[in-house]
N, C-alpha and C positions, 0 to 999 in steps of 0.2 A: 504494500500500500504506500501511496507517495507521501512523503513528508512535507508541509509548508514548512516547516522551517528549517528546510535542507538547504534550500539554496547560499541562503551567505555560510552555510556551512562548506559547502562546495564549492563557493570562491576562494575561502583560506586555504582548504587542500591543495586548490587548484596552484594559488601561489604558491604556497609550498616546493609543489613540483616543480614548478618552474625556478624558484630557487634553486633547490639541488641540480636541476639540468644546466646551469649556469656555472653550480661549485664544478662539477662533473668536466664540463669543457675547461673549465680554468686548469683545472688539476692536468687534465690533458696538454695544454698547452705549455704550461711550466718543464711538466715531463720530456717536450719535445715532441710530442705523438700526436702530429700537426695532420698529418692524411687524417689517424683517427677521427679527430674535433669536424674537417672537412666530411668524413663520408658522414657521421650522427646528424651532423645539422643539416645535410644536404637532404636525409632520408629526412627530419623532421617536418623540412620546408613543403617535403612532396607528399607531409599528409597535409598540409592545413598551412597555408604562407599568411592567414590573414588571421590565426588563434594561436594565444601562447601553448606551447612555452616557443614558437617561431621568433619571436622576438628577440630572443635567447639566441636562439640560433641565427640567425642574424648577424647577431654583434659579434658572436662568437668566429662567424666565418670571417666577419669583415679583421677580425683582429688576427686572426689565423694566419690568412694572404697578407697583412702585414707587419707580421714579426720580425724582426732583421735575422732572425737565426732560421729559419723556412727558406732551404731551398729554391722552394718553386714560388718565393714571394712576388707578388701579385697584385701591383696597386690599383689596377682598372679592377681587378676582381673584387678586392677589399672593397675599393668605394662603391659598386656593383652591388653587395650587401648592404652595407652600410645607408644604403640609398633606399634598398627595396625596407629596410626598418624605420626610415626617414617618415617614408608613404606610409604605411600600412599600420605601425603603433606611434602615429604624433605623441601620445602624452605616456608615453611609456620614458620611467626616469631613466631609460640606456639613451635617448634620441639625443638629450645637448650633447653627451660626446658624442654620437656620431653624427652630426652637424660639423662638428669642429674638423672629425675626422678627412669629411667632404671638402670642407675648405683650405685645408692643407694640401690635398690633395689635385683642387682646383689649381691652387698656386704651385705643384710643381709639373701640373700637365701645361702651363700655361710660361711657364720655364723652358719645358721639354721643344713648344712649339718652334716660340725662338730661336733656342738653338740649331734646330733643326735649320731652319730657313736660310741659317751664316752658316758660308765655308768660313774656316775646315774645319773637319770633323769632330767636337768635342772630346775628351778625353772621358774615361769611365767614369759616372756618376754611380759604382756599386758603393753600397756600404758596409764597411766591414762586420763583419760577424759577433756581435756583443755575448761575453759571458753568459752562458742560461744560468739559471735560477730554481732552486726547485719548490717554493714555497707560492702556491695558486693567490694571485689578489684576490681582494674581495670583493663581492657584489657593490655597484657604484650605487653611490647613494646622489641626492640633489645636493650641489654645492652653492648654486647660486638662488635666492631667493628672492621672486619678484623680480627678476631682474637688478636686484639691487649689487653690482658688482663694488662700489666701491665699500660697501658693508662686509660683503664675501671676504674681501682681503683685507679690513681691520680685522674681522672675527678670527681671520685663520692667523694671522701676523701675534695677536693676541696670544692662541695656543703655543703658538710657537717659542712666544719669549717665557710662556709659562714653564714649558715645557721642557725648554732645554735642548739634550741630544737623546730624550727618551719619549717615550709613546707618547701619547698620539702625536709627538712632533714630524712622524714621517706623514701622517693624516692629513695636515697642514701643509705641510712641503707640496704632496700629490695634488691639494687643493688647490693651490696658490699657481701650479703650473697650469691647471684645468683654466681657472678664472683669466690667465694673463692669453691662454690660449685659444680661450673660447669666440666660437665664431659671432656671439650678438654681441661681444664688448668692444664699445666703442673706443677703449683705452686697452685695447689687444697690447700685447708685446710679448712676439715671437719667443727674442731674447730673452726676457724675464724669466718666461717658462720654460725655458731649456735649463739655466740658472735655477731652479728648483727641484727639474726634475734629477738633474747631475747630481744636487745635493744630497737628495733622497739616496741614487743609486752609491752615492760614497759613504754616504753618513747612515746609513739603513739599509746595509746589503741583502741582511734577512728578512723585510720588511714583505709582507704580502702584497706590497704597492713597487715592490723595488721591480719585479718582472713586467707589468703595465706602463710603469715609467719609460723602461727598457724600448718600446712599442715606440712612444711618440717621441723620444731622443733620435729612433730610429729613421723617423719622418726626416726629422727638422733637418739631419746630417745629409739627407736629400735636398732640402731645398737649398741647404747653404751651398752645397757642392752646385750644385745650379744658380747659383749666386756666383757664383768664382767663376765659371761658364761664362754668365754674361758681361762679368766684366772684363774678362781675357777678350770675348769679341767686341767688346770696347775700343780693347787699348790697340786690337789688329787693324778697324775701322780709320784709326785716328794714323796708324802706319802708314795706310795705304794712300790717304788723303796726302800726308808728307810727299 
């Protein structure tokens, strides 16, 4: 016989799962067991791309494709996920970072193009292969509230002086890189957030944020290496003119 008051009872479970499917990929990923995390989310998406825990999976692929330590790293694919979880769960608290993820990604396709266009031939934009990690992050929680970034980074700035060189200070650190990185702050900066997340990955090796970190350090060493790119075709520009 049906229960009326099952339903919000089957929405906690429901979360739930979709938690653990979240721990599940993480752990995977930290491991290195990057096909695995790829074929689970790929079979999840193919029952249901528009019901959790696909959300989950989602993020998980788009973080998968790009990890700096994954071989077959894959940024059209990454933002390819990361896009189709954009659409599909807007108020799902995985979407501002994968917003951010997008726009990083815009900016080094939009790199890529340029260079393309100028001889000669750019030098390799790979990045090298960062130390794995074996402790899974944590499920992301909201960092910014209302919009209110410059509150975001007193409250984390806060912990952090509280804090020290112990817990939750790597929380802060990961936070403060998110905030300066995030794609709706009008007072972005790149820099900043690389400068946080380094910190992290020094001062917090064991931190379950230090592999995550690992991820978007991973970005940025792209776009700067595409920053060097353009200005080398600058300075060949300015030869040629001579």
């Amino acid at each position: 016989m049906a229960c009326a008051s099952c339903g919000p009872l089957q929405e906690r479970i429901g979360a739930g799962q979709e938690h653990r499917q979240l721990e599940r990929f993480r752990e995977s990923l930290a491991a290195g067991s990057y096909e695995t995390v790829i074929e689970q989310g790929r079979a999840i998406i193919d029952s249901g791309e528009t019901e959790p825990p696909a959300d989950a999976a989602f993020y998980a692929l788009g973080e998968a494709y790009a990890h700096p330590d994954y071989p077959g790293r894959d940024y059209g694919q990454s933002r390819h996920y990361f896009e189709k979880l954009i659409k599909h769960f807007p108020e799902s608290p995985l979407t501002a970072e994968a917003k951010t993820y997008v726009a990083l990604f815009e900016m080094i396709a939009a790199k890529e193009k340029k260079a393309a266009a100028q001889p000669p031939s750019p030098p390799s934009t790979e990045v090298p292969a960062a130390e794995p990690r074996n402790v899974p992050p944590p499920l992301p929680r909201k960092v910014v509230e209302d919009q209110d970034f410059d509150e975001a980074v007193r409250r984390n700035l806060q912990i952090l002086d509280q804090a020290g060189q112990h817990h939750p200070a790597d929380e802060a650190l990961y936070n403060l890189g998110l905030i300066y990185a995030h794609a709706d702050n009008p007072a972005k900066d790149y820099k900043k957030s690389q400068v946080y997340f380094h910190v992290l990955v020094k001062q917090f090796p064991d931190s379950a944020l230090a592999e995550e970190a690992l991820i978007w350090l991973g970005i940025f060493d792209t776009i700067d290496k595409m920053q060097q790119i353009d200005s080398e075709i600058e300075q060949q520009k300015k030869q040629l003119i001579r």
